[in-house]
Each structure stands twice: as structure tokens, then as C-alpha cells.
N, C-alpha and C positions, 0 to 999 in steps of 0.2 A: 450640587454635583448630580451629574444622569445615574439614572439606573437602569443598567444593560439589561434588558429580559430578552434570553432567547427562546422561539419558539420553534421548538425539536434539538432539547439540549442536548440530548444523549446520540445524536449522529457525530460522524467520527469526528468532520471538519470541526461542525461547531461547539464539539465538547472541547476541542484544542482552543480555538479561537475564546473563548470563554475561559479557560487554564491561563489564555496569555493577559488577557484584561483583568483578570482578578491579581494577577501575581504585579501586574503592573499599580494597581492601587484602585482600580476602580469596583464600583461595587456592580455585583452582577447577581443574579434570578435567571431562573430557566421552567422551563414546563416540558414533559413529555409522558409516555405512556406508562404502565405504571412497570411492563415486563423489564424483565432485567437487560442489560447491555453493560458488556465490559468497560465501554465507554463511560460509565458513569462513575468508575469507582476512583479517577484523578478528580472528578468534583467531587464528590462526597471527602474524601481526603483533604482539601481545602476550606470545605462545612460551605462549599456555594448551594444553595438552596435551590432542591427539585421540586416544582409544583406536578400536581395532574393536569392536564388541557385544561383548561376553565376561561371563558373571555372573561368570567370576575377578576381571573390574577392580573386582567390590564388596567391600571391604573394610571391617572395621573401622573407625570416625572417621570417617564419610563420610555427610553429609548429600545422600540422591538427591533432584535437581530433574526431575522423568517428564513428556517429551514428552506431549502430546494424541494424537501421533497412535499412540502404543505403549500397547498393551492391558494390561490389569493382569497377562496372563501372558506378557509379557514375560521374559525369562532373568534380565536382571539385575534385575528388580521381584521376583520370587518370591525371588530370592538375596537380597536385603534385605530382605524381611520374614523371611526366613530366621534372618537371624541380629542381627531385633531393630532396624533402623537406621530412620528417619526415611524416609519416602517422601511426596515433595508434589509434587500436581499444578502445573506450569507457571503457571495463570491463578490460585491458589489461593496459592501463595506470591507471584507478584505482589501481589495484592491486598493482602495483610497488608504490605507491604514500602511500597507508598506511603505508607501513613497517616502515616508522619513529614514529610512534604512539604505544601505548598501541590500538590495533583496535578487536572493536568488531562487529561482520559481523553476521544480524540479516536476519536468511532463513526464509522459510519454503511457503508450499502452500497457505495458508490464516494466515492473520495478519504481515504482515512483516511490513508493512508500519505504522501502528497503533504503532506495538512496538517499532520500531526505535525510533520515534518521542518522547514518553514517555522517552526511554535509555538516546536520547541526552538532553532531559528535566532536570532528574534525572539527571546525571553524569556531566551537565554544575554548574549545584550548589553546585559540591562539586570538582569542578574546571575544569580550561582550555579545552573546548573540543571543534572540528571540526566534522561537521556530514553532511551526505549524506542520505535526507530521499526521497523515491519514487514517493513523491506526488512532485516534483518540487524545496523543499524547501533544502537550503544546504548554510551552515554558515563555515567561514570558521576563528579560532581563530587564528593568529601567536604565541601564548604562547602554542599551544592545546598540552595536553598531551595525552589525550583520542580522539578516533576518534569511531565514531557508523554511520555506513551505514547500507543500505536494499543492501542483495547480491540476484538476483534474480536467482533461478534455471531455465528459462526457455534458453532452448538452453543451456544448462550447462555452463552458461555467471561466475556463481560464482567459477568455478573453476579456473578461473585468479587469487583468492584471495586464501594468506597465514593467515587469522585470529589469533592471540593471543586467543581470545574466539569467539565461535558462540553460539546464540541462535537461535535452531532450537524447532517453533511454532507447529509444524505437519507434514506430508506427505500425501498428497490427490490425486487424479488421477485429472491433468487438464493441459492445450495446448494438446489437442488431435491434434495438425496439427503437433508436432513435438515428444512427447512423445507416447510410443505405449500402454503401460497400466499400473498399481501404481507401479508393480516392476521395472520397468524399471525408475520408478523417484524416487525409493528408490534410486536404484545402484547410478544415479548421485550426491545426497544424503550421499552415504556411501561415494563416491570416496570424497566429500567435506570434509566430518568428518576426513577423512586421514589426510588433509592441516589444521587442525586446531592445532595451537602452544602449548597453555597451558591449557585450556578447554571448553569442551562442555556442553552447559545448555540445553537440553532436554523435552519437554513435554511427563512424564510417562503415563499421562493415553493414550498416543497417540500408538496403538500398532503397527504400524511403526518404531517410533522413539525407540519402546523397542528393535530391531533387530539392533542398531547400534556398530558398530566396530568403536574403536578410537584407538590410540596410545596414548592418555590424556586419564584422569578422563573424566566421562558422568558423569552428575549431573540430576536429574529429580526432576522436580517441578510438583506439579497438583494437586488434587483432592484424589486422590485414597492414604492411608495412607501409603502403600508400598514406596511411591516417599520419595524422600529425604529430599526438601522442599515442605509442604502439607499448605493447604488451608484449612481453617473448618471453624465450626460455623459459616457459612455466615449470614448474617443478611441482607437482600436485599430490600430496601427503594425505592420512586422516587425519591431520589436522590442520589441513586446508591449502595453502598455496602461496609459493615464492615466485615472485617475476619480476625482470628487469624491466623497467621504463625507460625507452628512445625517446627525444621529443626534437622531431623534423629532423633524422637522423643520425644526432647526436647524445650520446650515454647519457643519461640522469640521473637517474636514482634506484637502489634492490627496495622491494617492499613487500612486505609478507603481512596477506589476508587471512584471519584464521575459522572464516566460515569457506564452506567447500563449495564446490559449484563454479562453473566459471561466468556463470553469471556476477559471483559475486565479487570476481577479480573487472570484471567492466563497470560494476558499480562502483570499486575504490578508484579508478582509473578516471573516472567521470570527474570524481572527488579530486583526485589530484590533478588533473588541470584544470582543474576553478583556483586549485589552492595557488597553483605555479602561475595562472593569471595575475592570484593577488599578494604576488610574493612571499606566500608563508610556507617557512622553511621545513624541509623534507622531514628533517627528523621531528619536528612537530607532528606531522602528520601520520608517520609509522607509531609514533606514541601514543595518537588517537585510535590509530586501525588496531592497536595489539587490544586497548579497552572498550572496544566498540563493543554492546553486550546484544546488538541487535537490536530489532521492534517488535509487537506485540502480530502474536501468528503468524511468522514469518518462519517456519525450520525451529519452533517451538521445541526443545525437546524435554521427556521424563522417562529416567531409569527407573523403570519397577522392573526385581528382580535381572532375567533375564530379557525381558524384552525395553525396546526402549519405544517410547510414544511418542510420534512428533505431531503438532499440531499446526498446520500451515493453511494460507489461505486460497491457495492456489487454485484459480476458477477457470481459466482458461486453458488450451490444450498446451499453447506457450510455456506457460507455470510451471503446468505439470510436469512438462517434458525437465525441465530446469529443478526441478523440484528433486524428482526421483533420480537426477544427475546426482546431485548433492547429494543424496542418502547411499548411491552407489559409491562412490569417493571414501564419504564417511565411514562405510559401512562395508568393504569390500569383504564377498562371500558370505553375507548375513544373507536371510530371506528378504526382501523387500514387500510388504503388505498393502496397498494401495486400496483406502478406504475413501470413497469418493462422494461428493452430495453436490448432483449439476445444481447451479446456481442460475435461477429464472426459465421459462418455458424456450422460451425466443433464442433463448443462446445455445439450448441443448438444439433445440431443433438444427441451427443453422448451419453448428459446427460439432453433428452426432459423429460423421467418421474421423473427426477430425483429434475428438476426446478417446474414439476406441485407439486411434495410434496410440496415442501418446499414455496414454492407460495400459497397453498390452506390455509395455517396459518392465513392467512391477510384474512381482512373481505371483499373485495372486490379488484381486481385483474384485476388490463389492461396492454397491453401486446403493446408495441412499435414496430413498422418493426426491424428488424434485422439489427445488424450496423453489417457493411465487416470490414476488415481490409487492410493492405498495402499488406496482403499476402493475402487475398481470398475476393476479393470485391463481389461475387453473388454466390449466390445458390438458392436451391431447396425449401428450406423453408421459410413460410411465418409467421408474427404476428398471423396470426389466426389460424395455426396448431395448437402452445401452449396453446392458448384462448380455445381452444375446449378442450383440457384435461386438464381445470380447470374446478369446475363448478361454471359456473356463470361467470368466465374470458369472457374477451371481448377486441378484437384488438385495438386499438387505435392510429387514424393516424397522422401528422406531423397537425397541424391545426384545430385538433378537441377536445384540452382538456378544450374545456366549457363542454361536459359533466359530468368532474369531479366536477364542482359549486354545483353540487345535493348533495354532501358530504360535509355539514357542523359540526361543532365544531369535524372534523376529523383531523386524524394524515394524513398525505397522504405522502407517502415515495417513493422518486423518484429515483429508483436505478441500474445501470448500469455502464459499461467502455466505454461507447461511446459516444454520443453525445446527453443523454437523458433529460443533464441540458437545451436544447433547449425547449424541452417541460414544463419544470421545471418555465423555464423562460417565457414562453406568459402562462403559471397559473398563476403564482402572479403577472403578468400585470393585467390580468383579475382580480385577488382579488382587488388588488390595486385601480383599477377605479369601483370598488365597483357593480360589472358586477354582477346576479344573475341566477341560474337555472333555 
């Protein structure tokens, strides 16, 4: 029997993708760097074994699973074609690996991660399902009939996958380091829509999503009466939201979402008509919505004391905007705290007024140095460009969040793709040892 060695376990896909072949019987190895990632602590929980990078760990008998983000001269990619062994890309072995599944391959610019999690929540209650979700996490059943992964558009990584169905959340312009402007992540978009089996589920009010070509059925869910499954009479609580379901103008079903935001009523709506495609019945499905406990950094939240901490991931102006929805809802007449860390140089540049909107929502507003990435570690811009085209924003640097202690019985939301949970975490040290303004 093969032994799976990944190289770059601890990225999110392939920490999932690796969660699901272990749990399915096979034996698996991984290597990566030595810093920590959340991502790593569903393997260590299973005792799958993390090496350091070494082209020693390739050996003999060993099927390499190769990060996206590790070039093909990589130490231990060149060691394996070295000496003959099997080297597959990440989105490339996925692909071939669903086609045993009924598999449903959940896109789009914002929310993929959020709805995956929900899909595989849902669709595990009404049986056997293997899922692949972006925040790390990926279960892998031997009975699974159903399989739900996040397919990621960037670098057109999702077109490795043949989906049975896709749910496609939107179309937004974002990777400005590899996408050139929104048409250009439509077309990769359309070309995915081509690969999908039996149907696509759509967000109508998204006017992207309305310009798609299939060779299946487009089904459109959302808001606007037009769509085929529609949404109404919201009823929007702090503890989240009641809405009736029409589907092609006929009554369905009440279903009550208990996260806030109305993003997150488009997210279960998504869900339910994949479900109402595959005939599984309603009150399954509201059983699943009341237990759904959510994904990892998505509206995160910690009650210390008076304030509460939410740790979200939210990198784009999209997000945010959607983000500080949700805490407005949850939260009505708290202060709202908007703790920010732009995510890669290329994306603050592209979309700087785009982050000061959607930032100026929150009652107060700090601004983290800029995290690089593996592909653009430095640039031109600083924390305090942003801070200045808020008003009232203000930089905020690795060691100085005691001046958020001035912000009590606050919501203070700490949101980012990078390493913003750093400053996250010496704040509720400081709460914790009872530290004051």
C-alpha cells in the first residue's frame, strides 16, 4: 500500500485533503515549515506525521501530494522525480478522487468556505458524506456517497474538477497578482460552469452569475423574486434570522439560520436547493441549520468579560462589508471595533478606497502593517496609508494593542488572512490579566 506524502501539509486544502485519506484507511506523511498553522492541529489530532522540508523525507513507496504554492524546484519535488516516484499536483489529484462520489464543488469569490461547511453539515445528516472544507478541516467517511469541497478559482486551480453540481456564491474582482480585472474571473468561471455534470446552483441577484453558460440546468437562488429559489419575509433577530422559501413561485418551506448577516441566509439557501435538487427533506435540513456550529475564523466569537472578540477572516472589502453586517445585527447599539490586517501588497493597492468604505462602517477602525505573501513579501505600502483614508483610522503596530483596552463593553473584530490572530491573541492576554486603559 502507497504512502501519501504531502508536501506543504499544513496549507488549508491540503491539511483537509490529507484529514480525508487518513480517516479513509490510507497511510499518510507530510512535511512543512516548522511555524505554526491552525491547520496543523486536525493532523497532529490523528498523530499523521509532520516532517521539516527535507528531500531526505522522499523515499521509496511514496506517492507526493505537491502544494500549489511550492514550485516544481522544490528539494523534495526534484528528489522525486529523482528517483522515479509519482508527483501530483494538490487540485489535480483532487479532481480524479471525487469522481467516485455524487460531488458538489462549492466556488465562488466570497463565501466558499462558510458554505462548504454548512453543505457538508447538511448533507452529513441525511447520510454518508466525505468533505473538503478550506479552513483546514476535511472528514473523510468510507461509506461517503456525497462528497462537498471549497474549489478555489484562484489560478484557475478549480478547473481540475468535473463536479456533479456547483454552487457558485458570486463573482467579485480579487488576486489582483494573478487575475487582470472581473472579466477575466468571470471567463474562468464560465470555463468551470462547462465541467459541471448535472447542475449548477447560482446566486441570481449576483449580476455576474446572471451571464452564465452551462450545458446543465442554472438554478438561481437569492433575494430578488425573479430567482427560482427566493428568500422573503426575513425576520432578522440577535439570534439570527427567519425566512420563508418560494421555489418558482410556489410556498416551500420557514427556515431559521441562527448566524446573523444576510449573507448567511444566501449561504443556507444555496444549501437548500442543492438539498431540494436531491430530495432531502426539509426538516432534515432546518435540523442541520439549528447544529451547524460554523467553520474555523469565520464570526469567531470570545466573551471576555464585557467585550466580546470576534475573529474573522475577512480580507476583502466584500467580507468586510458582510462581516460588520453580522456584528451590527448581533450586536445592535454595542460599539463595533474594526481591527484590520490588509492581506498581500497587490490587493491593498488595488482595492485601498475600496477597504476605506467598507472599514468606515465600524465605529472605530485600526489598521495592522500589511502581511506579504509567499509570492510578494514587500512593497510600497504602509498601515498608515489606509489609516489616513479612514477617518479617524489609526495604524496599529505588532505590540501596541493596549490601546484598544480604551474600548470597553465593545464588539472589537479582528479580521484578516494573515497573521492578525497575533495581535488577537496578546488582546485577550491583556483582557485576561485584567490589564486596563
Amino acid at each position: 500500500m502507497t504512502v501519501y506524502h504531502f508536501t506543504g501539509i499544513k496549507g488549508s486544502g491540503m491539511s483537509s485533503l490529507a484529514q480525508i485519506l487518513h480517516d479513509t484507511g490510507h497511510e499518510v506523511q507530510g512535511s512543512d515549515v516548522d511555524k505554526y498553522f491552525f491547520t496543523e492541529e486536525p493532523l497532529r489530532a490523528r498523530n499523521i506525521r509532520i516532517l521539516p522540508f527535507d528531500a531526505e523525507n522522499i523515499q521509496e513507496g511514496l506517492t507526493v501530494i505537491a502544494g500549489n504554492a511550492f514550485p516544481d524546484d522544490h528539494s523534495e519535488l526534484v528528489r522525486a522525480r529523482e528517483i522515479g516516484l509519482d508527483v501530483i499536483r494538490y487540485h489535480e489529484f483532487l479532481g480524479e478522487y471525487i469522481d467516485s462520489f455524487i460531488s458538489v464543488a462549492v466556488t465562488g469569490s466570497h463565501g466558499k468556505t462558510s458554505t462548504t461547511g454548512l453543505l457538508a453539515h447538511v448533507l452529513a445528516g441525511y447520510g454518508p458524506t466525505s468533505y473538503l472544507i478550506g479552513d483546514g478541516t476535511g472528514k473523510g467517511d468510507p461509506d461517503a456517497k456525497f462528497f462537498a469541497l471549497e474549489a478555489c478559482e484562484y489560478k484557475r486551480h478549480f478547473l481540475a474538477y468535473d463536479p456533479d453540481y456547483a454552487i457558485m456564491t458570486n463573482i467579485d474582482f480579487d488576486h489582483p497578482d494573478y487575475f487582470a480585472d472581473v472579466d477575466d474571473v468571470f471567463d474562468a468561471f464560465q470555463e468551470m460552469a462547462y465541467k459541471v455534470k448535472k447542475c449548477i446552483i447560482a446566486c441570481g441577484d449576483d449580476e455576474q452569475l446572471q451571464r452564465i453558460q452551462a450545458n446543465v440546468p442554472v438554478v438561481y437562488y437569492g433575494f430578488s423574486p425573479e430567482n427560482d429559489f427566493v428568500a422573503h419575509n426575513l425576520q432578522r433577530s440577535e439570534t439570527g434570522t427567519t425566512f420563508d422559501v418560494r421555489v418558482r413561485n410556489e410556498a416551500y418551506h420557514s427556515f431559521h439560520v441562527p448566524q446573523p448577516g444576510d449573507h448567511a441566509v444566501l449561504n443556507a439557501l444555496s444549501v437548500i436547493s442543492l438539498c431540494k435538487y436531491e430530495n432531502i427533506p426539509a426538516d432534515i435540513i432546518q435540523e442541520r441549520l439549528d447544529t451547524f456550529g460554523g467553520v474555523k475564523r469565520r464570526f469567531t466569537e470570545t466573551v471576555i468579560g464585557n467585550r466580546v472578540i470576534i475573529d474573522d477572516y475577512a480580507h476583502h472589502p466584500t467580507e468586510i462589508r458582510a462581516t460588520l453586517q453580522s456584528a451590527r445585527q448581533k450586536y445592535p447599539g454595542r460599539e463595533i471595533v474594526a481591527i484590520f490586517q490588509p492581506h498581500t501588497f497587490s490587493r491593498t493597492a488595488k482595492f485601498m478606497d475600496e477597504f476605506a468604505e467598507s472599514l468606515s462602517a465600524a465605529d472605530a477602525v485600526y489598521i495592522c502593517e500589511i502581511f506579504g505573501s509567499a509570492r510578494e513579501q514587500n512593497g510600497d505600502l504602509k498601515a498608515a496609508d489606509l489609516a489616513d483614508k479612514i477617518g479617524g483610522g489609526r495604524a496599529i503596530h505588532d505590540g501596541e494593542v493596549a490601546q484598544l483596552l480604551a474600548h470597553e463593553n465593545a464588539i472589537l473584530l479582528f479580521m484578516g488572512a494573515g497573521d492578525v490572530q497575533k495581535y488577537e491573541k496578546a488582546f485577550t492576554e491583556l483582557v485576561k490579566d485584567g490589564k486596563t486603559a
